[in-house]
SEKE-205759 format. One record per residue (C-alpha): residue number from 1; residue in three letters; chain; x, y, z. Coordinates in nm, 2 decimals, decimal comma. Example, Ala and Ser with C-alpha at 12.3 -4.5 7.8 and 13.67 -1.06 7.14 Angstrom:
<sites>
- nr_rest_kette_X_Y_Z
- 1_ALA_A_1,23_-0,45_0,78
- 2_SER_A_1,37_-0,11_0,71
</sites>
This chain:
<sites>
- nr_rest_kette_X_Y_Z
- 1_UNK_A_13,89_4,56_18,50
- 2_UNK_A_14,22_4,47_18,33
- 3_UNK_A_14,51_4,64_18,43
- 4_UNK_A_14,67_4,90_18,19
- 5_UNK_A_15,01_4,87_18,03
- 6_UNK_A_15,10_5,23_18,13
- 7_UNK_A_14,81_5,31_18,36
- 8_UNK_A_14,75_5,66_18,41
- 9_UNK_A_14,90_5,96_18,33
- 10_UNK_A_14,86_6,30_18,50
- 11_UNK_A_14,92_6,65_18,36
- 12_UNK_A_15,22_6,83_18,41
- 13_UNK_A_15,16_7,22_18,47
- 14_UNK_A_15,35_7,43_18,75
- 15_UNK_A_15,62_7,16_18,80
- 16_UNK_A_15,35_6,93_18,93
- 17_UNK_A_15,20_6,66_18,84
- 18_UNK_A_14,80_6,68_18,85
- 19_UNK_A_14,46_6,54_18,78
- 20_UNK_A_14,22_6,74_18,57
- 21_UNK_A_14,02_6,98_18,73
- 22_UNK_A_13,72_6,86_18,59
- 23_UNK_A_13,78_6,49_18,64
- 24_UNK_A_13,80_6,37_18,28
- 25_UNK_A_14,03_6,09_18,20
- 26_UNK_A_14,07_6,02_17,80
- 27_UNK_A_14,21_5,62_17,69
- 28_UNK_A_14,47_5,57_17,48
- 29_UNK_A_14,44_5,30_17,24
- 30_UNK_A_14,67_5,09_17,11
- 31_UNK_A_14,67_5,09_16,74
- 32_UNK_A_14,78_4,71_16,68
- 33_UNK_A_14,47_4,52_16,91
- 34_UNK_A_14,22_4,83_16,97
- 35_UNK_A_14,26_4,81_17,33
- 36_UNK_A_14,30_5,08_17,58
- 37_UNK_A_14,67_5,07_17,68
- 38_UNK_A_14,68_5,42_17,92
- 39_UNK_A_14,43_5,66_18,05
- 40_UNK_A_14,56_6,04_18,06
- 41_UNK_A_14,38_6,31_18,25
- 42_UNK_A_14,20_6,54_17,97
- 43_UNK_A_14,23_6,87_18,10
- 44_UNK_A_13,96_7,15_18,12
- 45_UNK_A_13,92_7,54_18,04
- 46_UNK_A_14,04_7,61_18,41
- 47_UNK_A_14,35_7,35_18,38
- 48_UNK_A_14,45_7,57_18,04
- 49_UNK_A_14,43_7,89_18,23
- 50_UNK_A_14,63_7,78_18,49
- 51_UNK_A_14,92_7,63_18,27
- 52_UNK_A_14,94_7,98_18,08
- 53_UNK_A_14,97_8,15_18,39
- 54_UNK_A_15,23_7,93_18,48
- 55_UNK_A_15,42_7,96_18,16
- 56_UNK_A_15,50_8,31_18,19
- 57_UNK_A_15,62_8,30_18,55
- 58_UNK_A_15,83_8,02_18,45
- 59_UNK_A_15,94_8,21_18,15
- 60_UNK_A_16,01_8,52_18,40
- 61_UNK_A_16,27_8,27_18,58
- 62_UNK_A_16,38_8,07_18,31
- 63_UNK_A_16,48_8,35_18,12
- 64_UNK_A_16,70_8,49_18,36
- 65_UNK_A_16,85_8,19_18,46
- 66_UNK_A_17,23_8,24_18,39
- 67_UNK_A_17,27_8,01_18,03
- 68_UNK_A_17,56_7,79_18,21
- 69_UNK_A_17,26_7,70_18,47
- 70_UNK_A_17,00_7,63_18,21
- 71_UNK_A_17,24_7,38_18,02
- 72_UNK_A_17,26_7,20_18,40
- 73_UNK_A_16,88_7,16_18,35
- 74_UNK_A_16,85_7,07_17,97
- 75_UNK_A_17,13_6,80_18,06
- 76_UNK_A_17,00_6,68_18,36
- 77_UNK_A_16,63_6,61_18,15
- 78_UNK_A_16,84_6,48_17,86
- 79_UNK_A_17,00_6,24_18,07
- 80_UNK_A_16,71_6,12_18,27
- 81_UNK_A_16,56_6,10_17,92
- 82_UNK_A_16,81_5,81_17,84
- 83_UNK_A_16,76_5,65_18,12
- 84_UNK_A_16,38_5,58_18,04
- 85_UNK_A_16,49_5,48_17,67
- 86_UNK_A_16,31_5,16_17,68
- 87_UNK_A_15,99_5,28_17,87
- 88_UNK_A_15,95_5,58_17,59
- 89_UNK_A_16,02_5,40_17,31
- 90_UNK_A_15,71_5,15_17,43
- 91_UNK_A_15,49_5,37_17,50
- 92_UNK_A_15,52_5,56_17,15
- 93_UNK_A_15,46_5,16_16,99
- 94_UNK_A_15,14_5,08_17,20
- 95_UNK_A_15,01_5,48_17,16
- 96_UNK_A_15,07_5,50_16,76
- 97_UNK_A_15,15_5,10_16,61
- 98_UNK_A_15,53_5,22_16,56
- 99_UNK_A_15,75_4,93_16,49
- 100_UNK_A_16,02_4,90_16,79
- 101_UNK_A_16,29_4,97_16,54
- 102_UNK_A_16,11_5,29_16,44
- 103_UNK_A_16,07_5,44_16,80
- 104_UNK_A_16,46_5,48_16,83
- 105_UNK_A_16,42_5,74_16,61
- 106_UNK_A_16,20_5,97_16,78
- 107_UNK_A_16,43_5,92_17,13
- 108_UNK_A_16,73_5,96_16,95
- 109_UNK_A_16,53_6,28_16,82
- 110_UNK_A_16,50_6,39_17,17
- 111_UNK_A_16,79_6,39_17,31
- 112_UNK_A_16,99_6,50_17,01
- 113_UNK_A_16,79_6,84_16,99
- 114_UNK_A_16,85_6,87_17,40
- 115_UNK_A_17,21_6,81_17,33
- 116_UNK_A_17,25_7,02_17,02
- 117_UNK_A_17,06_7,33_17,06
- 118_UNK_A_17,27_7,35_17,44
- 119_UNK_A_17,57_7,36_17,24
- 120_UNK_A_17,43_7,60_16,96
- 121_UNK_A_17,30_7,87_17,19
- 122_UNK_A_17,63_7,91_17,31
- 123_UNK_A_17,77_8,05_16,92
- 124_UNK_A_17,51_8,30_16,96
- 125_UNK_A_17,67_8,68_17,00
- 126_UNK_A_17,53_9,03_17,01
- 127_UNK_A_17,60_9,16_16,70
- 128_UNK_A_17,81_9,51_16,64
- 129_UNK_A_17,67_9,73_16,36
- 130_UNK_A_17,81_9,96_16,18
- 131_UNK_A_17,75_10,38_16,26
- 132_UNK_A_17,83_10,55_15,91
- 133_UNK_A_17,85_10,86_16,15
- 134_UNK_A_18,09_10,77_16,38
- 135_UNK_A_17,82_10,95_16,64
- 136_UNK_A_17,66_10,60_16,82
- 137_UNK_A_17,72_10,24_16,92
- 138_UNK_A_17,51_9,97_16,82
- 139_UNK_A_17,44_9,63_16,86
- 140_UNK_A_17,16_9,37_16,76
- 141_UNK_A_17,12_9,14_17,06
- 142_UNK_A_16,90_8,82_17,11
- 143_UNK_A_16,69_8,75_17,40
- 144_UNK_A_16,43_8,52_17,53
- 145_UNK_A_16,10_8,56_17,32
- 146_UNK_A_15,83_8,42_17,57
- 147_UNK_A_15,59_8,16_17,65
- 148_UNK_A_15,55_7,95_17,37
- 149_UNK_A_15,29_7,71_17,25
- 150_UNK_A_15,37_7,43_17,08
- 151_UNK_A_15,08_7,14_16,87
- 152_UNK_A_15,21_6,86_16,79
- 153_UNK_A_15,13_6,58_16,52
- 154_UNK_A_15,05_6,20_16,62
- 155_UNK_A_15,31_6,04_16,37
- 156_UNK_A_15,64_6,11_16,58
- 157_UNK_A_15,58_6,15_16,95
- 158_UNK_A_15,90_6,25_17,07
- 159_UNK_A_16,03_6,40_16,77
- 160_UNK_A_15,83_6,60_16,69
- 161_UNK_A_15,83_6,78_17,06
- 162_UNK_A_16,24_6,74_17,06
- 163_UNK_A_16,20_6,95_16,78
- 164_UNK_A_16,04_7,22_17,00
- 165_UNK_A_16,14_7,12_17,31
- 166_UNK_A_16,51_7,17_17,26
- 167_UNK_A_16,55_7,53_17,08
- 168_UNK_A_16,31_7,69_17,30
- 169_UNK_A_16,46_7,57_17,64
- 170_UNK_A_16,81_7,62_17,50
- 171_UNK_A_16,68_8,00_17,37
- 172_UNK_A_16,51_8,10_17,74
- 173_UNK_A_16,16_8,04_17,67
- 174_UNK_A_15,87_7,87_17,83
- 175_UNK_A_15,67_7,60_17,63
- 176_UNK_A_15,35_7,43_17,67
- 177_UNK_A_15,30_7,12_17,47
- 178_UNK_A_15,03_7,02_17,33
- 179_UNK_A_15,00_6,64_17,22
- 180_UNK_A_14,81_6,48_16,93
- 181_UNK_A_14,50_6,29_17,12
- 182_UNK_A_14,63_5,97_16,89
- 183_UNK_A_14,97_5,98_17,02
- 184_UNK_A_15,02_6,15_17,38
- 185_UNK_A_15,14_5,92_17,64
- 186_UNK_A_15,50_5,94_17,56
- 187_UNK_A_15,43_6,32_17,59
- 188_UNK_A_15,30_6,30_17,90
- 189_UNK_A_15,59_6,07_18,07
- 190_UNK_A_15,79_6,29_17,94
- 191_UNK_A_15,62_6,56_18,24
- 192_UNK_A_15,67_6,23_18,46
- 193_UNK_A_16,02_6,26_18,42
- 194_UNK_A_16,05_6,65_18,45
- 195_UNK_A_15,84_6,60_18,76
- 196_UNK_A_16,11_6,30_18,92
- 197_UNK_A_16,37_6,56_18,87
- 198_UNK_A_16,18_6,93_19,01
- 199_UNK_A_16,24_7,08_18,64
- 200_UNK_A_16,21_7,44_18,76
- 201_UNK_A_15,82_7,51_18,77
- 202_UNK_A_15,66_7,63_18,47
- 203_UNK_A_15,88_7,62_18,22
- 204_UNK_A_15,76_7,31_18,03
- 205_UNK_A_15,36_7,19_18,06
- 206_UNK_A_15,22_6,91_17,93
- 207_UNK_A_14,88_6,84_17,86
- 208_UNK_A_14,56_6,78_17,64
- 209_UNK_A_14,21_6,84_17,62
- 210_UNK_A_13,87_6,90_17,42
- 211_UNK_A_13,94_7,17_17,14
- 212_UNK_A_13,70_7,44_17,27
- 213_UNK_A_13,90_7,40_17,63
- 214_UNK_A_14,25_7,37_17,54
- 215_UNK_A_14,30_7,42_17,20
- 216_UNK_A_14,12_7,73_17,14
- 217_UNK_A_14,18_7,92_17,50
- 218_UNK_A_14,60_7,84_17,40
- 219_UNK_A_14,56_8,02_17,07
- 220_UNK_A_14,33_8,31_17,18
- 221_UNK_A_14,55_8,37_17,50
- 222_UNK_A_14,72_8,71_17,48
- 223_UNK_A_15,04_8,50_17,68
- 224_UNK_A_15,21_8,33_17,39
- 225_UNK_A_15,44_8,50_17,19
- 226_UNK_A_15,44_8,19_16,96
- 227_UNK_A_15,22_7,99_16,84
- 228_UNK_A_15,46_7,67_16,67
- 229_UNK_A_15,28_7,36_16,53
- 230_UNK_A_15,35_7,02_16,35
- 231_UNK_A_15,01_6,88_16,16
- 232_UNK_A_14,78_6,99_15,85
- 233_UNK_A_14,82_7,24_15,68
- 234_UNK_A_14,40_7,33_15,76
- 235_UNK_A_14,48_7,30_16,12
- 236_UNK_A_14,79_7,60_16,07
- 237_UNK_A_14,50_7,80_15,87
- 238_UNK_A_14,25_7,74_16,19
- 239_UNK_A_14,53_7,80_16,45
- 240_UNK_A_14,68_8,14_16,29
- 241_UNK_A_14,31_8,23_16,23
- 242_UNK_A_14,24_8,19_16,63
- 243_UNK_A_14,55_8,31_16,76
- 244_UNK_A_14,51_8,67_16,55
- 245_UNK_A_14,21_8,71_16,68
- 246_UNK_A_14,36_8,88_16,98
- 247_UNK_A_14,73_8,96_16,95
- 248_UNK_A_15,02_8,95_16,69
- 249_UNK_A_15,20_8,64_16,73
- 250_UNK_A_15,50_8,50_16,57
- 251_UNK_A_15,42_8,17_16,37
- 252_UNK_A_15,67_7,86_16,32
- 253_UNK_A_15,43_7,57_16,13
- 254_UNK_A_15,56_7,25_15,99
- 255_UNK_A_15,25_7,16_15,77
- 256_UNK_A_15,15_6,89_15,48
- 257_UNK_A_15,34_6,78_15,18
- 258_UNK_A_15,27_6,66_14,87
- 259_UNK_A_15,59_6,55_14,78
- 260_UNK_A_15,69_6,39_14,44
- 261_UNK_A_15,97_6,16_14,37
- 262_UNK_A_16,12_6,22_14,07
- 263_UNK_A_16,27_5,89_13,89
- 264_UNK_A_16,47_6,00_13,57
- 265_UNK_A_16,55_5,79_13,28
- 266_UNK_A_16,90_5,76_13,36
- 267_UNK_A_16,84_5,68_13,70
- 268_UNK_A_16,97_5,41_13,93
- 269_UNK_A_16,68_5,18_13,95
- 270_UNK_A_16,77_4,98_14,20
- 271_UNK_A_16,83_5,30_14,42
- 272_UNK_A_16,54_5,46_14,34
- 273_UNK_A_16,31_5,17_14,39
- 274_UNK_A_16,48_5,09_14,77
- 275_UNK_A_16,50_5,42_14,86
- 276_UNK_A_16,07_5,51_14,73
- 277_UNK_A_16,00_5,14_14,93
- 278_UNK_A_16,17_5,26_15,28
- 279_UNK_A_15,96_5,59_15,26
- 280_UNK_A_15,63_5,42_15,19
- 281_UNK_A_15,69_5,21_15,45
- 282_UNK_A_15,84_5,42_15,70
- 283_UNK_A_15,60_5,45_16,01
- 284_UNK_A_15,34_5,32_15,78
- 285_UNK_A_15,35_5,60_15,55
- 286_UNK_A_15,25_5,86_15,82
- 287_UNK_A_15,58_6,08_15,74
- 288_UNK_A_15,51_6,45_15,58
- 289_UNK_A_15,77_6,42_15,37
- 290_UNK_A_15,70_6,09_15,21
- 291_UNK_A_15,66_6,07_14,87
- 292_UNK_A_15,33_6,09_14,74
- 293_UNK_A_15,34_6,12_14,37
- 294_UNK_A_15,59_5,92_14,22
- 295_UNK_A_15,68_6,06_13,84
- 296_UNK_A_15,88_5,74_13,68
- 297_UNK_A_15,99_5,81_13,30
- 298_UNK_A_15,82_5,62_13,08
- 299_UNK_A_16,10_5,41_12,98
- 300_UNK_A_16,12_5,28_13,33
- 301_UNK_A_15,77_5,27_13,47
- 302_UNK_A_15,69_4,89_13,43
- 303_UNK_A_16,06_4,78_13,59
- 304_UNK_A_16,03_5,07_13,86
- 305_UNK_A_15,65_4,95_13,97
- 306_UNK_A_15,76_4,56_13,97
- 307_UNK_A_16,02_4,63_14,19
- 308_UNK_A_15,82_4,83_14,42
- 309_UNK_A_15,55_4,58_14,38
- 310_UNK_A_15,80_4,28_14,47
- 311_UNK_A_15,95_4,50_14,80
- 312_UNK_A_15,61_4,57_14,86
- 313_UNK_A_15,50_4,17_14,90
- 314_UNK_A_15,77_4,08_15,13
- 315_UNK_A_15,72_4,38_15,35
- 316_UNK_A_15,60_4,20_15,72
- 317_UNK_A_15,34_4,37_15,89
- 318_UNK_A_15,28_4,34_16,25
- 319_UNK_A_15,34_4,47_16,61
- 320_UNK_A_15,55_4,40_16,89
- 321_UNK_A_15,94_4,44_17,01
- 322_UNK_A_16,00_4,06_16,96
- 323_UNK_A_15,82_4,00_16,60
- 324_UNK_A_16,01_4,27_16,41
- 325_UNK_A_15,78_4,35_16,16
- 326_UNK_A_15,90_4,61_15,92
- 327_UNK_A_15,58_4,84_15,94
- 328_UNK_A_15,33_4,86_16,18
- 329_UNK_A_14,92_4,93_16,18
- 330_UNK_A_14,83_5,32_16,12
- 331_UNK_A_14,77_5,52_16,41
- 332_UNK_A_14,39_5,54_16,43
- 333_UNK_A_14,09_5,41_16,27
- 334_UNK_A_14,00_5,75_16,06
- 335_UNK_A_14,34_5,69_15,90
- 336_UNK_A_14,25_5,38_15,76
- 337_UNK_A_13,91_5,56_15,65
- 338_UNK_A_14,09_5,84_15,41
- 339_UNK_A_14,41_5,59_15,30
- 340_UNK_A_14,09_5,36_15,18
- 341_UNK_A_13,90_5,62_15,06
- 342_UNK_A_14,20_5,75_14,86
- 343_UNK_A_14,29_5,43_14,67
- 344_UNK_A_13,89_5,38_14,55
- 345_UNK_A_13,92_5,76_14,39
- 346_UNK_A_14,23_5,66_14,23
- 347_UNK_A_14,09_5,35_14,06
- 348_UNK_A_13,81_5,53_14,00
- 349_UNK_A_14,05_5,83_13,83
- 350_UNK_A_14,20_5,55_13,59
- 351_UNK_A_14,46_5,40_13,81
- 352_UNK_A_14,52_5,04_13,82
- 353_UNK_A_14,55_4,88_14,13
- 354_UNK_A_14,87_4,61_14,11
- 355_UNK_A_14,88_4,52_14,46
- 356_UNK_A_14,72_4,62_14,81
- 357_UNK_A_14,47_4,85_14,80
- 358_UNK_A_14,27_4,77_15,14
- 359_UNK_A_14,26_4,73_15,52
- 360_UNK_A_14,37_4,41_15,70
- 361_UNK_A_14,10_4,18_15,77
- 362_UNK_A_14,09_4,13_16,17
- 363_UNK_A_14,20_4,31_16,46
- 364_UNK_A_14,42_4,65_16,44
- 365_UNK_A_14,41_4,95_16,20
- 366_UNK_A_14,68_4,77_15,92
- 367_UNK_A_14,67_4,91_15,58
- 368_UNK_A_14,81_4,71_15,29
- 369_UNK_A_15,13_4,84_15,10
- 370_UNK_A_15,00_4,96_14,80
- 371_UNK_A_15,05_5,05_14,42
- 372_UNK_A_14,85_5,22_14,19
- 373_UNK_A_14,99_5,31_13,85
- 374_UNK_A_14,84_5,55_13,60
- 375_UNK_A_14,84_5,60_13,18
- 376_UNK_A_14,82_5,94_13,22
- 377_UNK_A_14,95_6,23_13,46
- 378_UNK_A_14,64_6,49_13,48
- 379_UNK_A_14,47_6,35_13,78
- 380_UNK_A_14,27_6,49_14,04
- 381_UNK_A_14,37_6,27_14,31
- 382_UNK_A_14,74_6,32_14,32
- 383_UNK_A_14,65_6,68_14,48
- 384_UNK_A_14,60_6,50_14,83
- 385_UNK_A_14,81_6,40_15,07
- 386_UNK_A_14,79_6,04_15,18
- 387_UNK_A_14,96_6,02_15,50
- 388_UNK_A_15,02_5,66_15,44
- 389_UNK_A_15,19_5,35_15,27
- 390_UNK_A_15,04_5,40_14,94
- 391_UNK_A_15,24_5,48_14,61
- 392_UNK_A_15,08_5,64_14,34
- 393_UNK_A_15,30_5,61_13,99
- 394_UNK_A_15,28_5,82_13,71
- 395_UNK_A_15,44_5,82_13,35
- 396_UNK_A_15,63_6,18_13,25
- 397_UNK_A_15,84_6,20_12,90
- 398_UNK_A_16,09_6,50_12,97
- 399_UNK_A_16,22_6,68_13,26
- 400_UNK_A_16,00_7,00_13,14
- 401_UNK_A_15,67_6,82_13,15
- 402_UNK_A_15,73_6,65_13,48
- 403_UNK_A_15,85_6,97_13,68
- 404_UNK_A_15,50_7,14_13,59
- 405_UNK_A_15,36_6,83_13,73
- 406_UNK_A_15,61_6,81_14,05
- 407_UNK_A_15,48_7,19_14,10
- 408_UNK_A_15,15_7,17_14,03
- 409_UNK_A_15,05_7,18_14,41
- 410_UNK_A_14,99_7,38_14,70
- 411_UNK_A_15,22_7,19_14,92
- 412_UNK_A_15,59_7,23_14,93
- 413_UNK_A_15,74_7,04_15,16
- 414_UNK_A_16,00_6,75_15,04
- 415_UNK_A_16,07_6,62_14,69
- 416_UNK_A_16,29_6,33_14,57
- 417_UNK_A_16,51_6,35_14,23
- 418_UNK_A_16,73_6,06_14,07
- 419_UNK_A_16,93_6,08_13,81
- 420_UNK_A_17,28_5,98_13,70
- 421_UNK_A_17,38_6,33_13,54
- 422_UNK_A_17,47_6,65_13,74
- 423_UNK_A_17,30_6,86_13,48
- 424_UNK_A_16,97_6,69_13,51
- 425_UNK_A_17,01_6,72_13,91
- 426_UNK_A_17,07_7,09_13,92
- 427_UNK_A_16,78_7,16_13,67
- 428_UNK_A_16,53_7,00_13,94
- 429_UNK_A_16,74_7,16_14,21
- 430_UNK_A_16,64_7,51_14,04
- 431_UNK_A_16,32_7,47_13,96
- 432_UNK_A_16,11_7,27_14,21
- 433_UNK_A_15,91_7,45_14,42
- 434_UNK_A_15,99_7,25_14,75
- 435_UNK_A_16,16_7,33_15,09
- 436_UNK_A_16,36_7,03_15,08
- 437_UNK_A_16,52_6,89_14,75
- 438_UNK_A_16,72_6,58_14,78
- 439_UNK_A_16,91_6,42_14,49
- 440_UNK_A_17,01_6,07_14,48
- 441_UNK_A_16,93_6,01_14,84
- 442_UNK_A_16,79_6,11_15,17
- 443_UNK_A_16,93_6,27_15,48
- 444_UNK_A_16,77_6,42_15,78
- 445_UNK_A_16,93_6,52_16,11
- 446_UNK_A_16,89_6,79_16,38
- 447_UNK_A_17,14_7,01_16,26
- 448_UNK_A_17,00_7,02_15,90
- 449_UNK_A_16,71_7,31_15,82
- 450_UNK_A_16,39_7,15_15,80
- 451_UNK_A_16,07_7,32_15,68
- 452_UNK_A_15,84_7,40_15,35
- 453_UNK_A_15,72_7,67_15,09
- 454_UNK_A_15,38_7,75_15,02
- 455_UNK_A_15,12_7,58_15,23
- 456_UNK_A_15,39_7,35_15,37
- 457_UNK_A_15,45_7,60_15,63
- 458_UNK_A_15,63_7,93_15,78
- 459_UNK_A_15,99_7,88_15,94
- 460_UNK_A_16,19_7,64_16,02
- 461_UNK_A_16,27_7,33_16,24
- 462_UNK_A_16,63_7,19_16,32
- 463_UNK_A_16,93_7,39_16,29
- 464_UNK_A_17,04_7,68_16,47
- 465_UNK_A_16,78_7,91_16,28
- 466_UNK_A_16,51_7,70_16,46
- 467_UNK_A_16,63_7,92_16,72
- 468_UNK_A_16,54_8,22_16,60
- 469_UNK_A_16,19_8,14_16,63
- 470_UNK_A_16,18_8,15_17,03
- 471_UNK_A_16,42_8,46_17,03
- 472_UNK_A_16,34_8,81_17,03
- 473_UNK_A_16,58_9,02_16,90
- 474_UNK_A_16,65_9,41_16,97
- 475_UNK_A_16,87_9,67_16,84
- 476_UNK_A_17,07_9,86_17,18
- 477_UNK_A_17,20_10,23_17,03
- 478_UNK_A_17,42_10,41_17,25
- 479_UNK_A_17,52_10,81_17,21
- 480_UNK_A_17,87_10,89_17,21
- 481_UNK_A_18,00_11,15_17,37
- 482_UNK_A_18,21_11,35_17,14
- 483_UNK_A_18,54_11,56_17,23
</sites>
């Protein structure tokens, strides 16, 4: 049998590394040939009760660890982190197709949250409040929530667990991650590497499993105190659904967008068109806040879709750290099933297809980069999210009629404005419905709130009130004795 890239992976629960109780070994396939690239162990019902149990007794230590020791710790995982740069950011290209270009950003991910969120649990103060009496003391103090539980989508390995990983070590708590099956090897080394430094036992668990023994018992486990998750917004439903079933819970979800980009008449074409290219071919599309619906005045559609269209047919696609392509294969072979089945409703909806519009002929889940343009706005199919590189374009005529259209969703994640005037900008600014509204650009970074409205989600992640999620807070009153 031929060797694997990355061989096996065990999981991490109790500070040790360990083979599934049950045996079961799960492969992980390498997007770009199809072949097995790792096996991990696939743990059972008895593996999951065993890492909850040893989540709160790490979170029993953890959380009284003096805060100077438990930024030794976060430091020390941070910088052996750095030191496996190269080894992570290959295994997160053969587990999910990522170009080598686009894995420094999930590493970068990592150890910025590490670093950050060491450095912004140190701001945090009880805070004094006010007695109109004059007859107590008070104070509203933070502390440690508890074991956390923490699912995590396939499309940024490392990212998206920085993204939990970081507040809730810096805030005390205890966290199990759970790994997409698509994407968890780089998850998994990640245990390697708390192992090859005795992490203090409990406090982070790494594994994955069947839904009926891991997913399920995680949820319906009286031991979290959060239940946080990046992924659909029907998996959120079926996790907060589960979860209730036995205990109140506190909920931080990151879930589906829907997100339009908005492309004004007086818009910078040249910006627009660059910066609507870059997101659609992004990590192949697979980012929740890529656009999905793009709303191009009439005045501009046909220049806006042939520049797109001519990005679009010089975009390289391929795999591997020497070739460079600029966007890899999507991350499994059901992907390529709803991105296909997506562009056939959209023709059949009235859109016309001006370039791409299928999978890759031969080996390795590659979808063509893709434009459909529409006559007319009221379609059916710009209510899904397509979770990869696929532009559908859309004629508005004012700013009125196109914000009903933005809106007209039940996602509110991202959404995208350009426009030369300020006016214009702050109209959008006040009236989409959308947890994140960038104008004239795009920036993300791990100090910057990150989260949605509606079905897009509950919370926040990045910044310091990411924090508040895996903190408990409590108000102290104190008598005063009086003269």
């Amino acid at each position: 049998m031929e060797q694997l890239k990355f061989g096996h992976k065990k999981l991490y629960i109790d500070g040790a590394l360990v083979e599934a109780s049950n045996h079961k070994t799960f492969e992980v396939i390498c997007p770009a040939d199809e072949k097995p690239t790792a096996t991990i162990a696939w743990a059972s019902a008895e593996d999951t009760e065993r890492a909850l149990k040893s989540a709160q007794k790490g979170f029993e230590t953890w959380s009284v660890l003096p805060l100077e020791e438990r930024l030794k710790w976060i430091d020390k995982l941070r910088n052996k982190i750095i030191e496996n740069s190269d080894l992570l950011r290959e295994s997160i290209m053969y587990e999910m197709g990522k170009t080598w270009e686009g894995s420094e950003e999930d590493l970068t991910s990592i150890t910025n949250s590490l670093q950050y969120y060491s450095e912004e649990i140190k701001k945090r103060k009880d805070i004094p409040l006010e007695d109109k009496e004059g007859t107590h003391k008070h104070h509203f103090v933070s502390q440690p929530l508890g074991v956390a539980v923490a699912f995590l989508a396939y499309n940024f390995p490392l990212l998206n667990l920085g993204f939990k990983l970081g507040p809730a070590l810096a805030a005390g708590s205890s966290i199990i991650l759970k790994p997409s099956e698509f994407s968890p090897l780089s998850a998994y080394i990640i245990g390697e590497l708390c192992a090859e430094i005795n992490f203090p036992k409990g406090v982070i668990t790494v594994l994955c499993g069947d839904l009926k023994d891991v997913g399920i018992p995680l949820c319906e486990s009286k031991t979290p105190r959060l239940i946080t998750m990046i992924g659909s917004t029907e998996t959120a439903q079926k996790l907060i659904a589960q979860s209730a079933k036995t205990s109140i819970k506190r909920y931080s979800m990151e879930c589906g967008g829907n997100a339009p980009f908005i492309v004004c008449e007086d818009a910078d074409l040249e910006l627009a068109v660059n910066i609507g290219t870059a997101l659609k071919v992004g990590n192949s599309g697979q980012i929740c806040v890529a656009p999905n619906r793009f709303f191009v005045h009439e005045s501009l559609i046909e220049e806006f879709t042939a520049g797109m269209v001519a990005k679009f047919k010089t975009t390289k696609l391929g795999f591997g750290r020497e070739n460079k392509p600029d966007m890899g294969p999507l991350t499994n072979k059901q992907s390529v099933t709803k991105v296909q089945g997506i562009v056939e409703k959209a023709i059949e909806q009235g859109g016309q297809l001006l370039y791409g519009g299928k999978a890759v002929d031969g080996t390795g889940y590659y979808f063509e980069p893709t434009v459909v343009v529409f006559d007319k706005n009221d379609v059916e199919i710009l209510q899904h999210e397509i979770f990869g590189p696929v532009a559908l374009i859309v004629p508005f005529k004012t700013k009125e009629e196109v914000i009903d259209l933005a809106n007209n969703t039940d996602a509110g994640l991202a959404s995208y404005v350009f426009s030369k005037n300020d006016d214009t900008l702050e109209f959008f600014a006040n009236r989409l419905e959308f947890g994140e509204v960038q104008l004239n650009g795009v920036k993300y970074d791990i100090y910057l709130p990150h989260g949605g409205v509606k079905n897009s989600g509950i919370g926040v992640d990045c910044s310091t009130y990411a924090l508040d999620d895996y903190l408990a807070k409590k108000r102290v009153t104190k008598a005063l004795q009086l003269q």
